[in-house]
C-alpha positions as CSV (number, residue, x, y, z in Angstrom):
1,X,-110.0,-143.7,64.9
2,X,-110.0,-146.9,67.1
3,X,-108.3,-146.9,70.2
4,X,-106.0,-149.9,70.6
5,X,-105.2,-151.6,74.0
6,X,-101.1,-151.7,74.8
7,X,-100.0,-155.1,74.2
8,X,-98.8,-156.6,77.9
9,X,-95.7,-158.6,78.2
10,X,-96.3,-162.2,78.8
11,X,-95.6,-163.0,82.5
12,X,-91.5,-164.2,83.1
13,X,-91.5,-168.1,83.2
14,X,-88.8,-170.2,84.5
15,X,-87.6,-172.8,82.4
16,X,-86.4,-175.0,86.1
17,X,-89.8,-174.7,87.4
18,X,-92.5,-175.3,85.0
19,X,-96.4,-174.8,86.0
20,X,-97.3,-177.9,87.9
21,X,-100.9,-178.9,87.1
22,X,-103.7,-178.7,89.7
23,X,-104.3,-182.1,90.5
24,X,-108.0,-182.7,92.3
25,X,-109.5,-185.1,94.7
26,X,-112.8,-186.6,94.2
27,X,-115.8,-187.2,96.5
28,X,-118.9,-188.7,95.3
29,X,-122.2,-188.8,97.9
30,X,-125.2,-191.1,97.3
31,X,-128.0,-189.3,99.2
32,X,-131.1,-191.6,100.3
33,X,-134.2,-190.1,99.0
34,X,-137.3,-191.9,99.9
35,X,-140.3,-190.2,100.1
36,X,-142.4,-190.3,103.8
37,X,-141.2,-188.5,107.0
38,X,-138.3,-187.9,108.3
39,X,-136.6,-190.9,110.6
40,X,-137.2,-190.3,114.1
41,X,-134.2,-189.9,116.4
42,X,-132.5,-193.0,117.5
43,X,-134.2,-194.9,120.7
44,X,-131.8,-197.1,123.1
45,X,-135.4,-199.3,123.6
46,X,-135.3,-200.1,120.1
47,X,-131.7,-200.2,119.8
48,X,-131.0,-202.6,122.5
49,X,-134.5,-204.9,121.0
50,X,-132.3,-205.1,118.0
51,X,-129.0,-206.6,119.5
52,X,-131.5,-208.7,121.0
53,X,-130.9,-207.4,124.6
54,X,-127.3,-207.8,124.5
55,X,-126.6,-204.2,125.5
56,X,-129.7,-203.2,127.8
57,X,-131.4,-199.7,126.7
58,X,-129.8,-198.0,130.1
59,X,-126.0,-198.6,129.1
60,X,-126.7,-197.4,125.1
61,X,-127.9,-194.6,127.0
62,X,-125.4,-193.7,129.2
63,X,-122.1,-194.9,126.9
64,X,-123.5,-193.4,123.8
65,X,-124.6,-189.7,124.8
66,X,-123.9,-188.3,121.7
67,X,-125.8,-191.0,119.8
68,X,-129.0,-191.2,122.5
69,X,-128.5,-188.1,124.3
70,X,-131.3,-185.2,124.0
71,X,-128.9,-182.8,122.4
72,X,-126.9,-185.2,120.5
73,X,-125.5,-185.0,117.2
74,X,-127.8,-188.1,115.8
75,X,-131.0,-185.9,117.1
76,X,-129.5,-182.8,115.3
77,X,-129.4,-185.1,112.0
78,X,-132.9,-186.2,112.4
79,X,-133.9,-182.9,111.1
80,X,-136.0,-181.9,108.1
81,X,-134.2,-183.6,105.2
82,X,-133.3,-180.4,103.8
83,X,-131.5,-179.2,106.8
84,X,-129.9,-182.5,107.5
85,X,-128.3,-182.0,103.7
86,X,-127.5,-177.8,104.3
87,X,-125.1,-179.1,107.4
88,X,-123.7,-182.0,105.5
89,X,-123.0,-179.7,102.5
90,X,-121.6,-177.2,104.9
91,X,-119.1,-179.3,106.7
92,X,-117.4,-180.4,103.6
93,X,-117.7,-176.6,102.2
94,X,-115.5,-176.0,105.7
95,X,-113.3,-179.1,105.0
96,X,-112.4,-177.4,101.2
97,X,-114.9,-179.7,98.8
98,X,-116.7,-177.6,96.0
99,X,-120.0,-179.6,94.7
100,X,-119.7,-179.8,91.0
101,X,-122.5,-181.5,89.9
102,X,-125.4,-183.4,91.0
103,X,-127.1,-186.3,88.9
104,X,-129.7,-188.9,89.3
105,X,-127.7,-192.2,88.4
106,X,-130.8,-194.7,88.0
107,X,-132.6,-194.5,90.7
108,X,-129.6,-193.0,93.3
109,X,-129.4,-189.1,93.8
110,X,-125.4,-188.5,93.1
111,X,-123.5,-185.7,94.2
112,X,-120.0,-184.9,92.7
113,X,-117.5,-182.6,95.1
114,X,-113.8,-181.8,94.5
115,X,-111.0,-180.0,96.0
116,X,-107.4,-179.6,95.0
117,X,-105.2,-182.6,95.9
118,X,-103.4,-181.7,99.3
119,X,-99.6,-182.3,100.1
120,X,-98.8,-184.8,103.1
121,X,-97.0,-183.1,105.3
122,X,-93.3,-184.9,104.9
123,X,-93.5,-186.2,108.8
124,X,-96.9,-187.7,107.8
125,X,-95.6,-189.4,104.7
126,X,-91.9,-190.5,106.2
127,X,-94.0,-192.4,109.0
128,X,-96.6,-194.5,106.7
129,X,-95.4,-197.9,106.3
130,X,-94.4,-198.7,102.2
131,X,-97.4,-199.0,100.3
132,X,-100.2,-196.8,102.3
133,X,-101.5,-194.5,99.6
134,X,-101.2,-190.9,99.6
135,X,-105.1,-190.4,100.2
136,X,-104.7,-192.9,102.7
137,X,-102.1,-190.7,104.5
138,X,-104.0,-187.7,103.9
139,X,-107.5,-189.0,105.4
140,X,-105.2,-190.3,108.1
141,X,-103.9,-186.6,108.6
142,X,-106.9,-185.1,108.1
143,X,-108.8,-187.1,110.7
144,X,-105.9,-186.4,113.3
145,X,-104.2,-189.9,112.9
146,X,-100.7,-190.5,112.5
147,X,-97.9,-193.1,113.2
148,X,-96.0,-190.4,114.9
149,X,-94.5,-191.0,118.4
150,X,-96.4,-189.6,120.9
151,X,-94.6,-186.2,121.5
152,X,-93.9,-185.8,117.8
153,X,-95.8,-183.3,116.1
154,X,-97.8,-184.5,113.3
């Protein structure tokens, strides 16, 4: 004799608010792979050579630490390739992307993230001027921008 399982009651659904759809956002990263070395960390000498000496190699240096400086984040990324891509792929595993696929699109390495489409906070979207997009708002809100007065929370 066969043991059956209880049948389980369907869960209660509301006919005035229906399942809403996830709706996704979409990142796509080209990733440069050329064979060789690794780049070597950016230079103020050879930066300032190419703007021609407009900016000498002492101010690059002193107004862009983090670009020239020893423990800048530009040195950090001039890393093995593969760590430079285990960061990357963790930053936007901390900012909520999921990598769905990867695929070699002719000659470019492609990969494929999403994440489930965030609401703009109402203050966010009441201050955007007609017309900016709602991923434009949300990048906006997600870098820290806003149109808000200062003092206004955003």
């Amino acid at each position: 004799m066969a043991i059956q399982p209880e049948p389980q009651p369907a869960p209660p659904t509301s006919a005035a608010s229906p399942a809403v759809p996830t709706q996704w956002e979409y990142r796509v990263v080209h990733i440069n792979v050329e064979p060789g070395k690794p780049p070597e960390p950016p230079d103020p000498q050879v930066a300032s050579e190419h703007l021609r000496g407009t900016l000498s190699p002492d101010f690059l240096a002193r107004e862009f630490p983090e670009v020239y400086g020893e423990e800048s984040e530009t040195a950090r990324r001039s890393r093995h390739p593969a760590e430079q891509l285990q960061t990357f792929l963790n930053l936007l595993g901390r900012q909520g992307w999921e990598m769905t696929d990867s695929s070699q699109v002719g000659p470019l390495l492609m990969f494929f993230f999403k994440r489930p489409l965030r609401p703009v906070p109402k203050l966010i979207a009441a201050s955007q001027p007609k017309g900016h997009s709602q991923a434009a708002a949300e990048a906006d809100a997600e870098a820290g921008r806003s149109d808000a007065p200062p003092g206004q929370p955003t």
